[in-house]
C-alpha positions as a printed NumPy array, in Angstrom:
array([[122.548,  91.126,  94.568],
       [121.681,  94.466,  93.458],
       [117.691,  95.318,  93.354],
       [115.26 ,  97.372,  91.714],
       [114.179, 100.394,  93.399],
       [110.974, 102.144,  91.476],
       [109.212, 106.05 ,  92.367],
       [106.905, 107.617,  92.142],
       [107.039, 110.581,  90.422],
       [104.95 , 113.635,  89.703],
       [106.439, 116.721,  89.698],
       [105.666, 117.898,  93.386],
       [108.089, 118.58 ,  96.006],
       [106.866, 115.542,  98.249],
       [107.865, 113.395,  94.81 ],
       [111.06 , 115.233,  94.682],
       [111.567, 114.121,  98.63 ],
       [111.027, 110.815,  97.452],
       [113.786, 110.84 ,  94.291],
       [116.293, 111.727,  96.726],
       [115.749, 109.383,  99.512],
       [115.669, 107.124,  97.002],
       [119.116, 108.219,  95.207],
       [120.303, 107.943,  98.811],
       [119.252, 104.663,  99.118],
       [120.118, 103.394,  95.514],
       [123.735, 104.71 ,  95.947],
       [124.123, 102.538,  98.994],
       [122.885,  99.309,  98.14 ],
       [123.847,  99.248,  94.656],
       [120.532,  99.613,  92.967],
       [119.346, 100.69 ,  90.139],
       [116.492, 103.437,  89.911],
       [112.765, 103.162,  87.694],
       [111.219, 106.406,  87.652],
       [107.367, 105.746,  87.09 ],
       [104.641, 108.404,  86.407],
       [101.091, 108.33 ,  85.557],
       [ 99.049, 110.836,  83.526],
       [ 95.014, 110.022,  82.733],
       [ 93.289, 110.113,  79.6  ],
       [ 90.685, 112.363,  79.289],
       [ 87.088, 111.399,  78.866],
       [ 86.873, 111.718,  74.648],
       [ 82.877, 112.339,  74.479],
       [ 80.735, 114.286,  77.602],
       [ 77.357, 115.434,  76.38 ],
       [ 78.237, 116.433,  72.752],
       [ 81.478, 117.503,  74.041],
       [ 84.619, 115.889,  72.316],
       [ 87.97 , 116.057,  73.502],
       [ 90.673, 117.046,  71.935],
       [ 93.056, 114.336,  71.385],
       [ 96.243, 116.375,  71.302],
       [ 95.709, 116.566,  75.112],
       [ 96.174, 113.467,  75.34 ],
       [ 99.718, 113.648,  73.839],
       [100.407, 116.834,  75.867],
       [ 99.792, 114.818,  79.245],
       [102.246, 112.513,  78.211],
       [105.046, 114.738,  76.889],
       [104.567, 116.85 ,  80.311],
       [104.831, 113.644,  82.362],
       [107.832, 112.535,  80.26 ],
       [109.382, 115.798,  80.781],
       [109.223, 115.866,  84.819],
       [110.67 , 112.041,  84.835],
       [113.636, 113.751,  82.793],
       [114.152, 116.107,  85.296],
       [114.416, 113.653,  87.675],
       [116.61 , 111.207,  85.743],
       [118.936, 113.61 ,  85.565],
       [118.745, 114.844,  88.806],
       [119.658, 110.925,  89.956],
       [122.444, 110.783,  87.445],
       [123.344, 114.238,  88.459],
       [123.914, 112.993,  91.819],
       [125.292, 110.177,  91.102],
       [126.452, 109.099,  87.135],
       [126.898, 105.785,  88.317],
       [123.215, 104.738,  89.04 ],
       [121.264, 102.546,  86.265],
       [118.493, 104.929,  85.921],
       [114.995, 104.024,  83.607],
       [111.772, 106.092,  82.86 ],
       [108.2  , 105.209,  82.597],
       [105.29 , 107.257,  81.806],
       [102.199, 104.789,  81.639],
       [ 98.013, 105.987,  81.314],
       [ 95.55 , 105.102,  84.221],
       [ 95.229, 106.07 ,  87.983],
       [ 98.634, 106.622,  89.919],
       [ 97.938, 103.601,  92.236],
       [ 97.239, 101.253,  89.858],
       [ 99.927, 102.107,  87.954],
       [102.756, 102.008,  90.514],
       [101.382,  98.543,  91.715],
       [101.74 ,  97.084,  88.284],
       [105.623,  99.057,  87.855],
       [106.812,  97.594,  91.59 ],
       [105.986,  93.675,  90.764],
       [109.749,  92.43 ,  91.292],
       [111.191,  95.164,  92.773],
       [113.176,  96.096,  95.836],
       [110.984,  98.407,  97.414],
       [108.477, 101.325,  95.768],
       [108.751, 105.003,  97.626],
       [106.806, 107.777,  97.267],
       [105.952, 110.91 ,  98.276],
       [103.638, 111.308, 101.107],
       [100.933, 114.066,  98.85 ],
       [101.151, 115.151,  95.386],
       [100.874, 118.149,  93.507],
       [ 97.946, 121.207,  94.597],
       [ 95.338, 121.162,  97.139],
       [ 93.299, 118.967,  95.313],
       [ 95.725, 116.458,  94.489],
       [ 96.981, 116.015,  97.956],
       [ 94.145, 114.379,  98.973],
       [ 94.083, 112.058,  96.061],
       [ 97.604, 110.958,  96.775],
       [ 97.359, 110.539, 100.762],
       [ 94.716, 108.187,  99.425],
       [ 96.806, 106.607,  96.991],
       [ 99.678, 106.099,  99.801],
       [ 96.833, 104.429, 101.966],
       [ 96.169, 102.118,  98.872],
       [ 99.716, 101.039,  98.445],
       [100.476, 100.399, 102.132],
       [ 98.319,  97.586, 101.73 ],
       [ 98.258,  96.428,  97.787],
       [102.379,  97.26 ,  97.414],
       [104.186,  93.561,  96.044],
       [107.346,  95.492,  97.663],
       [108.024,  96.774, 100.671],
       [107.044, 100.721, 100.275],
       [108.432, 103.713, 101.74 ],
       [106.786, 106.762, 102.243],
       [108.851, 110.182, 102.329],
       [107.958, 113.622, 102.664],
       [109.618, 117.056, 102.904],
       [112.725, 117.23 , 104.899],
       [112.557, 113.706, 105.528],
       [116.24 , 112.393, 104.68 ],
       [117.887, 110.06 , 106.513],
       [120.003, 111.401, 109.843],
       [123.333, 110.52 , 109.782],
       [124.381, 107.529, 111.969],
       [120.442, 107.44 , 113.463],
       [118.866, 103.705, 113.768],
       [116.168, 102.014, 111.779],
       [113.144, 101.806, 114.014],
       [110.891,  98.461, 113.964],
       [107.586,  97.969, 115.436],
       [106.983,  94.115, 115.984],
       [103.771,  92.034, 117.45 ],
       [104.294,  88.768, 116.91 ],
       [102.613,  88.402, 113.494],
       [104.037,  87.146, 110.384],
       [103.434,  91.115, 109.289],
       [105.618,  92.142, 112.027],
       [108.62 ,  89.337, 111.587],
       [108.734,  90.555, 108.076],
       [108.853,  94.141, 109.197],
       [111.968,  93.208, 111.335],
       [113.857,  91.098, 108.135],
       [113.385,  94.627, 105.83 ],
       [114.852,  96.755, 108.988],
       [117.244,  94.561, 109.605],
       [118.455,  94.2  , 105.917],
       [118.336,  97.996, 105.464],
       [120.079,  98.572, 108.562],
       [123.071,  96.293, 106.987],
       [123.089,  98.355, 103.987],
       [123.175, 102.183, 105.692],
       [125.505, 100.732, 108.542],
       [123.585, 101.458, 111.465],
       [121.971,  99.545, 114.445],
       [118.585,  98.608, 114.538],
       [115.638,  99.142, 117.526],
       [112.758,  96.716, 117.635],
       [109.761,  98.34 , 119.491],
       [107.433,  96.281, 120.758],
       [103.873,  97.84 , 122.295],
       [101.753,  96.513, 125.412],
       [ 98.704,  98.568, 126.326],
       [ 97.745, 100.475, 129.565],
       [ 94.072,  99.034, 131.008],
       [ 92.859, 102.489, 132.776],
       [ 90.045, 101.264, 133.521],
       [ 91.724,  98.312, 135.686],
       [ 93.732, 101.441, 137.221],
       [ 91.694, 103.423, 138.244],
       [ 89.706, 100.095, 140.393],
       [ 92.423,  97.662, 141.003],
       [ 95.908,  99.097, 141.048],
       [ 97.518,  96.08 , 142.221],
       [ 95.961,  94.058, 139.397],
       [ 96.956,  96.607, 137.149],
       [100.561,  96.396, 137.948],
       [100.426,  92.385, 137.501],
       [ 98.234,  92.718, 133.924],
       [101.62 ,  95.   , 132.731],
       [104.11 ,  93.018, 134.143],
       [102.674,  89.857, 132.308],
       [102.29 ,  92.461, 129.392],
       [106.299,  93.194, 129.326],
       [106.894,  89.621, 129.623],
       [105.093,  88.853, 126.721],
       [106.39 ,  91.973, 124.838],
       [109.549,  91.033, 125.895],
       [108.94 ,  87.272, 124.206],
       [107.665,  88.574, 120.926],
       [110.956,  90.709, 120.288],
       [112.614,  87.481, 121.243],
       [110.802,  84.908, 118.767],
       [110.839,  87.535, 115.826],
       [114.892,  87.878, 116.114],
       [115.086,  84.22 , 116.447],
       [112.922,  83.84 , 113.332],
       [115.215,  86.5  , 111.211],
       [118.591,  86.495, 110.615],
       [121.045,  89.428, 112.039],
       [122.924,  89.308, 108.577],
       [125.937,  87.483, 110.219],
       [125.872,  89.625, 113.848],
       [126.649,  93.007, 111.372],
       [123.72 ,  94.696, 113.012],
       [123.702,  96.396, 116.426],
       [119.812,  95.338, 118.265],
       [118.507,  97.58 , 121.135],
       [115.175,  96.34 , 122.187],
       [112.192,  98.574, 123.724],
       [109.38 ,  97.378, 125.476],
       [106.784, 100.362, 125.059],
       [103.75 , 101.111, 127.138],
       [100.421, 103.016, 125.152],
       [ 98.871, 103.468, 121.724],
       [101.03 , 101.178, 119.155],
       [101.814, 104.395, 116.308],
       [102.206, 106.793, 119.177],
       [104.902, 104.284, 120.672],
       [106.92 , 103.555, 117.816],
       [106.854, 107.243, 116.609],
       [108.283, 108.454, 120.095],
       [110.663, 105.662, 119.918],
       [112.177, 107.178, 116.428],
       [112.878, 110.759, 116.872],
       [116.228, 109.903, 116.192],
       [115.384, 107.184, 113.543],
       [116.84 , 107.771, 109.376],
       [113.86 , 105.208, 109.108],
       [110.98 , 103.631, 110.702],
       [109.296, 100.406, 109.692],
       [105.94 ,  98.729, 110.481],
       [104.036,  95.683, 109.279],
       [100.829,  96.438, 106.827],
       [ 98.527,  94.057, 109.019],
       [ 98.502,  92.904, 112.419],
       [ 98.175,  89.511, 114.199],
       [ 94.457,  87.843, 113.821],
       [ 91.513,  89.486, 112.342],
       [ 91.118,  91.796, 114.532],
       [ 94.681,  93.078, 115.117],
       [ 95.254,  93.046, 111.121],
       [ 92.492,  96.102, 110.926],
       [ 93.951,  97.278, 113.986],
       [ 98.047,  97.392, 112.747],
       [ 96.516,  98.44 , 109.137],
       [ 95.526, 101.302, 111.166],
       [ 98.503, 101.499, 112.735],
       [100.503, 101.651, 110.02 ],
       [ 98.21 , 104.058, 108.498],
       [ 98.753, 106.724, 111.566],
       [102.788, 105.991, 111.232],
       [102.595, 107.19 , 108.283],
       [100.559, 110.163, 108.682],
       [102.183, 111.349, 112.316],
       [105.956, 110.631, 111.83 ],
       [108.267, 112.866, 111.095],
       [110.737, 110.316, 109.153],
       [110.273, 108.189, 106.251],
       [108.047, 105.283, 106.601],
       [108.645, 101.92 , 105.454],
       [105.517,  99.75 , 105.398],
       [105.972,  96.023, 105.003],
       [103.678,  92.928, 104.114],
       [104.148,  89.922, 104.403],
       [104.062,  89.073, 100.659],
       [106.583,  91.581,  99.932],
       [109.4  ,  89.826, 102.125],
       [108.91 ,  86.254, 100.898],
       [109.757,  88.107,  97.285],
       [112.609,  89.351,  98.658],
       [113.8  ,  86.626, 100.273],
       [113.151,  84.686,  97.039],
       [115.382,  86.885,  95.317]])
């Protein structure tokens, strides 16, 4: 059953990025397209000051004019895609949250428009990593999908990381493509450098277990009837910097938003966070919320 696939939009080129992974994406599976933008109101009174109220309307017809560009643009591309706009008042994270209840997955660009801005929005892409109700995928610049190149998936053994695996999986299916699961054990240096023998036991046991947790994630997700081809990678070092030099070749790389416990949630939010900010492909970031959704759908 087709889904719901809703951007971001704001007139930058990281947004424009985003509407054409996303045309990509929406031509493949079938989906239809919500093109969302936010504009803020104006503060009306500041120290005698009043604002003029036609700015208000003028920060909506702008916004409404730069999600028509990119309506047709998607339409453009392809006339056959179901394609709706939204221009909605309040702060862009808030406001994409609210548009992405129910949908397939939310993508955005990974900064927004001017110097200013772009720290706003890598903020804003920090916020939605973590608050998203979909699955959401960050794009920027040059980022499209590579023709015939795998979906990379970082699993731990957390709920975060099965669910990471179903979306990869599932989008793999849909582009036709085979799908690597990644998972990360970490060097002990310190144990090196004093004990090389133990060291060498400590990884082995580490690979073992790495080796498990691919193992009990793919048991706990369905392959989608066999369609997808699996390679599996057990990776030694920092978790982002693994998966990242695992998907050079990747159209698309997926991670959990949390990790497994208390402490490895902060740790794979953090993860996720430096995926996002270090790889050169788009980024899908997936909670756990966001696949029992889609799996009720």
């Amino acid at each position: 059953m087709a889904g719901r696939i809703v951007v971001g939009i704001d007139g930058s080129s990281q947004s424009s990025a985003a509407l054409e992974w996303a045309i990509g994406r929406a031509t493949a599976g079938g989906d239809s397209l919500s093109l969302v933008s936010a504009y803020t109101l104006p503060a009306m009174e500041f120290y005698g000051f009043v604002a003029d109220p036609t700015s208000v309307d003028w920060a909506r017809e702008y916004t409404m004019q730069i999600l028509s560009a990119g309506a047709a643009r998607a339409r453009e591309a392809d006339p056959a895609i179901d394609v709706s706009e939204a221009a909605e008042i309040g702060p862009a994270g808030a406001v994409l949250i609210s548009a992405a209840e129910g949908a397939e997955m939310l993508v955005v660009g990974r900064r927004g428009l001017g110097t200013a801005m772009s720290a706003l929005l890598g903020s804003v892409s920090d916020r939605l990593s973590v608050q998203a109700p979909c699955p959401l995928v960050v794009v920027g610049p040059e980022e499209q999908p590579r023709d015939g190149g795998p979906v990379v998936v970082g699993v731990d053994g957390s709920e975060f990381g099965t669910a990471a695996l179903a979306f990869a999986l599932a989008e793999a299916h849909v582009r036709g493509v085979g799908v690597r699961v990644v998972s990360v054990t970490e060097s002990h240096p310190a144990v090196s450098a004093s004990d090389p023998e133990l060291a060498d036991r400590m990884s082995a046991a580490a690979a073992v277990d790495a080796d498990d947790v691919i193992a009990r994630a793919l048991e706990a997700v369905p392959t989608l009837g066999g369609s997808s081809d699996v390679e599996t990678i057990v990776a030694d070092g920092h978790p982002a910097e693994a998966i990242v030099a695992n998907a050079q070749d990747a159209q698309l790389i997926v991670v959990g938003s949390h990790g497994k416990g208390f402490i490895r949630r902060a740790l794979l939010g953090s993860v996720s966070r430096e995926v996002l900010r270090n790889a050169e492909r788009p980024v899908a970031v997936v909670g756990h919320r966001a696949t029992e959704q889609r799996a009720a759908d």
